[in-house]
C-alpha positions as CSV (number, residue, x, y, z in Angstrom):
1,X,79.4,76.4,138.8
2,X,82.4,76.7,140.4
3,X,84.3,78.5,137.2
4,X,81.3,80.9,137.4
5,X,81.9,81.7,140.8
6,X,85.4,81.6,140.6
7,X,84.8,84.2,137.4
8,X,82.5,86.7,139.9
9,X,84.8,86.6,142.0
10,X,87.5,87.8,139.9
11,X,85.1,90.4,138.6
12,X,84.9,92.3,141.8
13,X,88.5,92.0,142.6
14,X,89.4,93.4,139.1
15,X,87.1,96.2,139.9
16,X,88.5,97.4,143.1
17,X,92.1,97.6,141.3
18,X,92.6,100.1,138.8
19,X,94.5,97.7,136.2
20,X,91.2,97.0,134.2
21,X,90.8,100.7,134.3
22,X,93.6,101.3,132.6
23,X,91.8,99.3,129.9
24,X,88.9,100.7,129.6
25,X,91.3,104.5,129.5
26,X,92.8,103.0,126.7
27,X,89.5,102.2,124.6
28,X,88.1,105.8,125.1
29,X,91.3,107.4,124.7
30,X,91.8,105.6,121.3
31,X,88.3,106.3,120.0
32,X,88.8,110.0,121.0
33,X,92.4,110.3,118.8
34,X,90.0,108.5,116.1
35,X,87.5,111.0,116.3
36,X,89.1,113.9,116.9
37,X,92.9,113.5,115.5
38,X,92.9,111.3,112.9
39,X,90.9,112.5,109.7
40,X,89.1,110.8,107.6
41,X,91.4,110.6,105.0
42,X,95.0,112.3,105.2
43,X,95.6,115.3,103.0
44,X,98.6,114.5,100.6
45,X,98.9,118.1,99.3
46,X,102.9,119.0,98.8
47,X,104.5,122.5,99.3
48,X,106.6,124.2,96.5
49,X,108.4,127.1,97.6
50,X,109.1,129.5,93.9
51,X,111.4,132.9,93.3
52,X,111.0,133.8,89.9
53,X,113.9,135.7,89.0
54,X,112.6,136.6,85.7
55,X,111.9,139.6,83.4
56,X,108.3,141.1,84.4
57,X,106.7,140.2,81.4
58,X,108.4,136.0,81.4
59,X,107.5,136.3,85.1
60,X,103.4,137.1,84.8
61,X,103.6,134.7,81.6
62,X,105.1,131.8,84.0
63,X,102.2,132.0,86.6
64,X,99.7,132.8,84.4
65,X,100.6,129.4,83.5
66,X,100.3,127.9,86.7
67,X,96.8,130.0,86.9
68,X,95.8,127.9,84.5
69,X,95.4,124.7,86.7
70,X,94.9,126.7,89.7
71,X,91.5,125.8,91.6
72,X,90.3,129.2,91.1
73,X,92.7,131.0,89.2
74,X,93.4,133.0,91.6
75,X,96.3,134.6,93.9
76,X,95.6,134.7,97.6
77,X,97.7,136.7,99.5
78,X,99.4,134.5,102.6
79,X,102.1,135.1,105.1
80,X,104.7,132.3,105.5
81,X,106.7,131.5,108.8
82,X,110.1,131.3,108.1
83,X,111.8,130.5,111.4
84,X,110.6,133.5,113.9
85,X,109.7,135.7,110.9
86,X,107.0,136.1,109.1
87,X,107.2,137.1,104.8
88,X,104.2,138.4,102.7
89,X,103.7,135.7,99.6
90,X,101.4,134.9,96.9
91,X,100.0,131.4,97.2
92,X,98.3,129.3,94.0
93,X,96.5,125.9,94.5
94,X,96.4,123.3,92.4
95,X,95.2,119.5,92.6
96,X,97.1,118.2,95.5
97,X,99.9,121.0,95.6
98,X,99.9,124.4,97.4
99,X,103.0,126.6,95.5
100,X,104.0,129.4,97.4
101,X,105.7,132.4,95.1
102,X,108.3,134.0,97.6
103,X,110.4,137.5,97.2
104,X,113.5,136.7,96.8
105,X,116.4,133.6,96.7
106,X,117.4,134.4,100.5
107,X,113.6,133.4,101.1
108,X,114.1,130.5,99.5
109,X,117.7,129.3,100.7
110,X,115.8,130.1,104.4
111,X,112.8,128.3,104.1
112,X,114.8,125.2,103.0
113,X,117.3,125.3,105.5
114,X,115.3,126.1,108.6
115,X,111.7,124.8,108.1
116,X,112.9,121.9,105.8
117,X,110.9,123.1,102.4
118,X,111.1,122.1,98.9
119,X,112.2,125.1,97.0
120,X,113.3,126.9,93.9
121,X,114.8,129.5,92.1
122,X,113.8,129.9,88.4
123,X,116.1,132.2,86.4
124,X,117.1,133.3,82.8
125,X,120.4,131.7,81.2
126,X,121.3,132.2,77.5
127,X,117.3,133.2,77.1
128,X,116.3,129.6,78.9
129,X,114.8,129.1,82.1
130,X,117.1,127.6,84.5
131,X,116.1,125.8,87.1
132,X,118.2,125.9,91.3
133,X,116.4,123.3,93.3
134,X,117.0,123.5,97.5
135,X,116.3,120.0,98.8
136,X,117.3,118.2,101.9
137,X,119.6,116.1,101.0
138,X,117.7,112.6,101.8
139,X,116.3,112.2,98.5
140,X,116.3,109.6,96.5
141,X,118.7,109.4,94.0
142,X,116.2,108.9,91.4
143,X,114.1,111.7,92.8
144,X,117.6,114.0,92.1
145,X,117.9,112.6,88.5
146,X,114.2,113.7,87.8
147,X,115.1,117.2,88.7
148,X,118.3,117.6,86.2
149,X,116.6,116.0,83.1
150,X,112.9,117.3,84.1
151,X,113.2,120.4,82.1
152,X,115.8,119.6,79.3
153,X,112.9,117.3,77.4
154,X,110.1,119.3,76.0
155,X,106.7,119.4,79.1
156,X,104.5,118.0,76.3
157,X,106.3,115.0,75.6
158,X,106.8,114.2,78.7
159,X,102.7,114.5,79.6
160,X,102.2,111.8,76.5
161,X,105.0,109.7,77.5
162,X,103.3,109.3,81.2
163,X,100.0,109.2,79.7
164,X,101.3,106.4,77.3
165,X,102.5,104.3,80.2
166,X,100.0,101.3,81.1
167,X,98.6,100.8,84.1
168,X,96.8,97.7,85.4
169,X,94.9,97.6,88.7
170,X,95.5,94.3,90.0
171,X,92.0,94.7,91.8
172,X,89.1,96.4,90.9
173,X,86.7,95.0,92.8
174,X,88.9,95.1,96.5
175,X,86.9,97.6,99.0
176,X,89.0,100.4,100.4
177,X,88.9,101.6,104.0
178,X,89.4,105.5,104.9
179,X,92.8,106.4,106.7
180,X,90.9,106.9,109.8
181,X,88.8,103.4,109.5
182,X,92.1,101.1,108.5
183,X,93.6,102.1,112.0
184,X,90.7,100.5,113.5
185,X,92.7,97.0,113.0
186,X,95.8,97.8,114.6
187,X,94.1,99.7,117.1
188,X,91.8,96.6,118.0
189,X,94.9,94.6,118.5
190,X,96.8,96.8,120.9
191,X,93.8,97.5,122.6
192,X,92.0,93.9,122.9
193,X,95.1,91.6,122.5
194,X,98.5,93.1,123.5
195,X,97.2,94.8,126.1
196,X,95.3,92.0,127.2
197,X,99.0,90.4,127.9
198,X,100.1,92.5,129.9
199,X,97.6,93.7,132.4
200,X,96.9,89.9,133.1
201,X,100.3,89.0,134.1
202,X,99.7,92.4,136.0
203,X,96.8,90.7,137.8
204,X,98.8,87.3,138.3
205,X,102.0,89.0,140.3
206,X,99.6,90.8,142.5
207,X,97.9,87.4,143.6
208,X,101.3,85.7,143.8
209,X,102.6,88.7,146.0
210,X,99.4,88.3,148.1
211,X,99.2,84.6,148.3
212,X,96.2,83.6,146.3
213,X,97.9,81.4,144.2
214,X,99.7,79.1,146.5
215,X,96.1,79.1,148.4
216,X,95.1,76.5,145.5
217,X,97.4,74.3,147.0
218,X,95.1,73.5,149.6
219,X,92.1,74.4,148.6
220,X,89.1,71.7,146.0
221,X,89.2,74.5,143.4
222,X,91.2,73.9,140.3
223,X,94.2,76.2,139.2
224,X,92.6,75.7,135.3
225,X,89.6,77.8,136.5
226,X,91.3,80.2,138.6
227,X,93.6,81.0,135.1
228,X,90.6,80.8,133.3
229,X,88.4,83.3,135.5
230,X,91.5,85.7,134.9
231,X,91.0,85.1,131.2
232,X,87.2,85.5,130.9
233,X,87.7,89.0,132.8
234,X,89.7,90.2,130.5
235,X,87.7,88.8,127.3
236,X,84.5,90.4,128.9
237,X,86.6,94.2,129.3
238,X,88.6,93.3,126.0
239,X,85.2,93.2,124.2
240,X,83.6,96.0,125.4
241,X,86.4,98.0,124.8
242,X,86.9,97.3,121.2
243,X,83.0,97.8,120.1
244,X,83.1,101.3,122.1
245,X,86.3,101.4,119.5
246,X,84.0,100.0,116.9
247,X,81.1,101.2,116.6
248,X,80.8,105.3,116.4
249,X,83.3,105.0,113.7
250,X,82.0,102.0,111.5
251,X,78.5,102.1,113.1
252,X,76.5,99.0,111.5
253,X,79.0,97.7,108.7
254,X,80.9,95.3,110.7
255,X,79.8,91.6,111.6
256,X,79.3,92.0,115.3
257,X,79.0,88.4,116.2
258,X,81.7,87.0,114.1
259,X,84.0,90.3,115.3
260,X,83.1,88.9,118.8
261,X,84.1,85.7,118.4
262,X,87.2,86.2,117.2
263,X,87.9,88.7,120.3
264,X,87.6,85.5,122.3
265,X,89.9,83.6,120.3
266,X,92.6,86.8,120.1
267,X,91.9,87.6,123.7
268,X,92.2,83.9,124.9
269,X,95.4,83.7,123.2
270,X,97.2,86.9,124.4
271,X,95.6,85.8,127.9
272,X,97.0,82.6,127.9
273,X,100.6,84.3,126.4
274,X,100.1,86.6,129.5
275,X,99.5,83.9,132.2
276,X,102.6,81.6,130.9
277,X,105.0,84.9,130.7
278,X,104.0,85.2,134.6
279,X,104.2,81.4,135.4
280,X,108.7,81.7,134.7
281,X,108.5,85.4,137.4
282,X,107.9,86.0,140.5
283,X,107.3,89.5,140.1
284,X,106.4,92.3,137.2
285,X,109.8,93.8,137.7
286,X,111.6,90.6,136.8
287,X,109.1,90.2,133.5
288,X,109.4,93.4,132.6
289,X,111.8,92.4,129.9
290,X,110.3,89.7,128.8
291,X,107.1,91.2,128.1
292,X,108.3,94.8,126.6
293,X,110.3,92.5,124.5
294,X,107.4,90.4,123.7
295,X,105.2,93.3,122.9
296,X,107.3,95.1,120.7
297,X,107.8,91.7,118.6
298,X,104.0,91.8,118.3
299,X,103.4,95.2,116.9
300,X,106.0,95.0,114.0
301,X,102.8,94.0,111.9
302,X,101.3,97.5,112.8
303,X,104.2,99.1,111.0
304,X,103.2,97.0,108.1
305,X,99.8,97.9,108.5
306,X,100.3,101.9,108.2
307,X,103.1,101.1,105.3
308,X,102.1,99.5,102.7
309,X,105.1,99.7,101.1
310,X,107.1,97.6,103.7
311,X,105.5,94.6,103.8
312,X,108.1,92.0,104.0
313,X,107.0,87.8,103.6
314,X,108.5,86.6,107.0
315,X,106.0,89.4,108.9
316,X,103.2,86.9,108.4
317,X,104.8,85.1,110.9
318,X,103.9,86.8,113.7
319,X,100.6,86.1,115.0
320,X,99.3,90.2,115.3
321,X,99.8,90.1,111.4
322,X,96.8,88.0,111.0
323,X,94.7,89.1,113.7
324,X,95.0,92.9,111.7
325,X,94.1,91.4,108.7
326,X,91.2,90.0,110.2
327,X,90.3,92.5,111.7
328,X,90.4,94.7,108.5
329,X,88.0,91.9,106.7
330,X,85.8,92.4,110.2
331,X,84.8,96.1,109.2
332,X,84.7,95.7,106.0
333,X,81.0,95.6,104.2
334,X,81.8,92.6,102.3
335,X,84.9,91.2,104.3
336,X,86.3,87.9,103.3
337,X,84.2,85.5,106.2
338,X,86.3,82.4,105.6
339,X,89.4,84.2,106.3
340,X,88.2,85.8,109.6
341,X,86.6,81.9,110.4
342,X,89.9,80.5,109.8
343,X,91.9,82.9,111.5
344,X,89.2,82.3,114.7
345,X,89.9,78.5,114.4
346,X,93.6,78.8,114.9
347,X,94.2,81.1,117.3
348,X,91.3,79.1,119.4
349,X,93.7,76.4,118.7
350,X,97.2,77.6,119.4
351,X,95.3,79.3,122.6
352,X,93.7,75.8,123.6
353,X,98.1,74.5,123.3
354,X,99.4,77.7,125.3
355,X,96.4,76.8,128.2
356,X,97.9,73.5,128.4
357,X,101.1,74.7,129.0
358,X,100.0,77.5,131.2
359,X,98.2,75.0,133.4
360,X,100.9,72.7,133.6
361,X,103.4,75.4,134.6
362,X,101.1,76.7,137.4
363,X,100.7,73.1,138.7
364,X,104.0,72.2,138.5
365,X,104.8,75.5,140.5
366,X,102.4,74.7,143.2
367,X,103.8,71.1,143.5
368,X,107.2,72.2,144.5
């Protein structure tokens, strides 16, 4: 009874601040960028910028060509921004590639150099098509190599060498989220977990600056239930905040009561982080540091999560690594339960190790 109180209590002082506001900001503001921003699925449609400096009749031959495996084999008619001006141009699309034909090589050179554009001139040397390429200068090296020996072999052996090559999925089965559904994860653990750190060691200097936490010095309440009211406030605002995340994106699919569940476990531990962080400060100025360093060291995994390709072994370390693939099995249709059970069982654990310590650090504090 007296952690319930002690919990009702801390639910109307959290109220009359605005730091569990700021929470509740965050939720709606993420779910708005999700809705709103953030497509379903990002367009991965490249830009070519041609010149043909042909003859007439090698120049209508060359796009009649690229007609061929244009969507509707058809020229549109576009203007093209080209630093404060604006150039007439004939635009073709093809599957995931918009190729703009521009007027002349000063076009070209412009485009490159002030809007950053991939762009060529194709010309007529010793009656072959010569190819000038105006790239940035970051490319790969391998990516360079492709352009000098691209058009020296013959276009149709090169089609059957890359349809030759074999390709393997190494899962056919695996269920794939949309680009706007796999932020969900990493967004769930800014939202319910790191920010759950820091607004509760937000909440723990204001009641040291007031007092409140000394008071338990002389008072029959326990410091264990004063940490752990803080905690189950920001659980209770942690998991509102990540189903009004949830839900108008993923609607039914997820597993609502094991997503909940492991909210408590990922909000208990980032709470108990929070509440240790705070037991070695006296104010938020003096664990500013700490925290911002502690936070930053958290969302590495994120990075991870948005590139694939960068996925190194030793960022399974880190505890946020696990908690977004977790969440990614939570909103999945068919998400892998024992992995989400598993991860739930030890972050209730480690949280259950970083209470202790928390406790004992508070108590310590108060005894000196």
């Amino acid at each position: 009874m007296k952690l319930w109180s002690s919990f009702l209590k801390e639910m109307k002082i959290a109220f009359r601040g605005f730091y569990i506001y700021i929470e509740f900001f965050i939720g709606i503001l993420l779910l708005v960028i999700l809705l709103t921003v953030v497509p379903e699925n990002f367009s991965s449609t490249s830009e070519e910028y041609l010149y043909f400096d042909l003859p007439k009749e090698v120049k209508e031959n060359y796009i009649e060509g690229i007609k061929e495996v244009d969507l509707d084999s058809k020229i549109e008619k576009v203007k093209v921004e080209i630093g404060d001006e604006e150039v007439n141009a004939d635009l073709l699309e093809t599957e995931g590639k918009e190729i703009y034909i521009l007027n002349n090589e000063e076009e070209i050179k412009d485009i490159a150099e002030k809007e950053q554009k991939f762009g060529a001139v194709v010309n007529l040397k010793d009656d072959k098509l010569h190819y000038k390429y105006y790239i940035q200068g970051y490319e790969k090296e391998k990516l360079k190599n492709l352009y000098l020996i691209g058009h020296i072999e013959d276009s149709d052996i090169l089609q059957e060498s890359i349809e030759g090559q074999d390709v393997r999925a190494l899962s056919i089965s695996e269920e794939k989220l949309t680009d706007r559904e796999n932020l969900i994860p990493t967004f769930l653990t800014f939202n319910g977990s790191l920010m759950g750190l820091f607004i509760i060691a937000a909440y723990v200097f204001l009641d040291k600056k007031e007092g409140v936490i000394k008071a338990y010095a002389v008072t029959a309440s326990s410091v264990w239930q004063y940490l752990l009211s803080k905690a189950m406030v920001l659980l209770l605002v942690s998991i509102i905040t990540s189903l009004i995340i949830v839900i108008p994106v993923m609607g039914l699919v997820p597993n609502y009561l094991l997503m909940i569940l492991f909210l408590i476990a990922t909000g208990l531990f980032s709470s108990s982080l929070g509440l240790l962080v705070a037991g070695f400060y006296d104010n938020i100025m003096q664990a500013f540091a700490s925290i911002y360093l502690i936070l930053i060291v958290l969302i590495l995994p994120a990075i991870s999560n948005m590139i694939p390709s960068w996925n190194p072994v030793w960022i399974k370390v880190f505890p946020t690594y696990h908690m977004i693939e977790a969440f990614k099995e939570l909103i999945l249709e068919n998400g892998d339960t024992s992995y989400i059970l598993l991860a739930t069982g030890g972050f209730l654990i480690v949280s259950i190790i970083l209470f202790a310590l928390t406790n004992k650090k508070y108590k310590s504090t108060l005894s000196v």
